[in-house]
C-alpha positions, 0 to 999 in steps of 0.5 A: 545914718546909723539905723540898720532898718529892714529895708537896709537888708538882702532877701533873706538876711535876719537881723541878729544884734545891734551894738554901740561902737566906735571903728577905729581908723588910723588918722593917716592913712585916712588922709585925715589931719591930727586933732589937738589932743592926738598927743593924748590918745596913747594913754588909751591905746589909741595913739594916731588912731581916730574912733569914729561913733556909730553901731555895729549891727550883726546879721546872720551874713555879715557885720555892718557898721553905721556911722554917726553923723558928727564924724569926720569921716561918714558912711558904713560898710559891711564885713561878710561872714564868709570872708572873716577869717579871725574875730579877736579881743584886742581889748587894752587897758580899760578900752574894750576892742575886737578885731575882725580880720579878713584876707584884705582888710582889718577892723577894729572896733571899740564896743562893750560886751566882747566876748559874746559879740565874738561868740555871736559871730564864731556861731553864725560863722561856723553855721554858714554854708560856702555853697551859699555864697554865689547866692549871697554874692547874686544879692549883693550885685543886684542890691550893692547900695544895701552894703555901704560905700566905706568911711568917706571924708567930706567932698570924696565920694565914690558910691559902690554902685556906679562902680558895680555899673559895668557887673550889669549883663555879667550874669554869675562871672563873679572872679571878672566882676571882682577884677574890674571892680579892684581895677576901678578903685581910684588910687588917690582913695584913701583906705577907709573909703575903698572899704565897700569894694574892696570887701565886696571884691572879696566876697565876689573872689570866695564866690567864684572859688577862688581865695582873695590875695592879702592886700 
């Protein structure tokens, strides 16, 4: 799954870059089990972290990153432009990272070619206007699977859009939408599968004006 096809986009969303990558998970709070070669990981700054292989597709209103098939954990998930609040290189030894940070979540990223994908996404940041927003959240309410249901592991699946059923009839009450939304994700999910709502809630809280609470 890891295309970003036309299609995939929201009205008005252009398509700016497309990068291999890898998203870094941490094994544990993914719910998932050591593999036998953890103990090696270190050596590349990874220790009990997982890569999970994709591409990481850059638009002019957000990050999506698309999972390979072969993986333990699958799906995407989007980072809205908006809702970043810090793009950094984190790179160590001869593993080149970036880290994109938001008020309720962080992504790191194994990719080539950081500082200019941290400069793409500075410029396209910069050049977003906040009175877009509760247009762009309007968008991503009528079209949510386009934003991607998280890194889900096999047999655990809570789709964004039958979560986002109860936002129909809701008109722009984008802070009420937001509050049911984070009242609905199951407890037992593990992070990486709460990804999708929790930066649509995020999205969602800017929207309505109002500033989301570190998780």
């Amino acid at each position: 799954m890891a295309p970003l096809e036309p299609e995939d986009l929201l009205p008005g969303e252009q398509y700016v870059l497309r990068k291999k990558a890898n998203a870094v998970i941490d094994v544990r709070e993914a719910g998932l089990s050591r593999l036998p070669f953890d103990g090696l990981m270190g050596a590349v700054g990874m220790r009990g972290e997982e890569a999970v292989g994709g591409r990481l597709h850059l638009t002019n209103l957000r990050l999506v990153f698309r999972s390979h098939a072969v993986n333990r954990v699958r799906g995407a998930f989007s980072v809205f432009l908006p809702c970043v609040e810090e793009i950094r290189n984190t790179s160590s030894g001869v593993t080149r990272r970036v880290t994109v940070s938001t008020a309720v979540q962080e992504f790191t990223f194994v990719v080539w070619g950081v500082p200019r994908l941290i400069d793409t996404v500075d410029r396209y940041r910069a050049g977003f206007d906040d009175a877009y927003l509760p247009e762009v959240a309007t968008r991503v309410l009528a079209e949510p699977w386009k934003v991607g249901d998280g890194l889900q592991r096999s047999g655990r699946r809570e789709p964004l859009g039958a979560v986002l059923d109860s936002a129909h009839g809701r008109g722009d009450d984008f802070a009420a939408i937001a509050a049911d939304l984070a009242r609905g994700i199951d407890p037992r999910s593990a992070r990486t599968e709460m990804t999708g709502t929790l930066q649509v809630v995020d999205l969602l809280t800017r929207a309505a004006g109002r500033r989301p609470p570190r998780s």
